[in-house]
N, C-alpha and C positions, 0 to 999 in steps of 0.2 A: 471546443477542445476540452477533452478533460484532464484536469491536475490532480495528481498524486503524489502521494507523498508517503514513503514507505521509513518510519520511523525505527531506528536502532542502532547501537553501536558497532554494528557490522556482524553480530555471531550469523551462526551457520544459519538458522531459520531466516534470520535477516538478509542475507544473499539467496537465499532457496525463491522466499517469497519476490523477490524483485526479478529476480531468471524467470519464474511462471507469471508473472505480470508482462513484462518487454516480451514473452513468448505470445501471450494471450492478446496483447494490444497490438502484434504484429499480423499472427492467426488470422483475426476478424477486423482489421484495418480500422482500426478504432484510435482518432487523432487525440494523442494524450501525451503529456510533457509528465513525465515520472523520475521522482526528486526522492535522494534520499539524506534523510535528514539525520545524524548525529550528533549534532551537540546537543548536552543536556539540556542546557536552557531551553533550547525551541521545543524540544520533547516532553519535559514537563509543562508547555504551557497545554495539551491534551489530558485528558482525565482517563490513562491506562499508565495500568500497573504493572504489567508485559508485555516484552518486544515480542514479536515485530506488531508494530500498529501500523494500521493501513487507514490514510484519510483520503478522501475524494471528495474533491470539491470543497475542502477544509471542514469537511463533515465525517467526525471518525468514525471510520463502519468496523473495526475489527480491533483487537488488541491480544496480545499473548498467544494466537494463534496463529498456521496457518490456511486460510478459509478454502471450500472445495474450488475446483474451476467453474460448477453453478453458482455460486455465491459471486464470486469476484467478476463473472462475466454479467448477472443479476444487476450489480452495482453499478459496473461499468454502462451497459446499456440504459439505465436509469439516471446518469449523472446527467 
């Protein structure tokens, strides 16, 4: 199973990116529990300096963006 974790205080990229993740791990039946994290504390314990951050596998693959569907499926399949 892979874990994600979509880091931000909820703005608009921070719901975009999390609707095309639950789209994409449904898409290609890819077993993943996808957490979105808010409080500050947990969020600064990552080293990005814009939302939304994306970790997989508690490995940050993205920050201040949000990544193509080759990227994030790239990840996904790689976790």
């Amino acid at each position: 199973m892979v874990n994600i974790k979509i880091l931000g205080a909820g703005c608009v990229n921070c719901r975009r990116l999390e609707a095309i993740l639950v789209k994409l791990v449904d898409e290609n039946k890819i077993e993943a529990h996808i957490e979105k994290v808010t409080d500050f504390d947990e969020i600064v314990k990552y080293p990005i300096l814009g939302t939304p951050g994306l970790v997989i596998n508690e490995k940050l693959v993205s920050a201040g963006r949000i990544p193509s569907l080759t990227e994030l499926l790239n990840w996904l399949n790689g976790a």
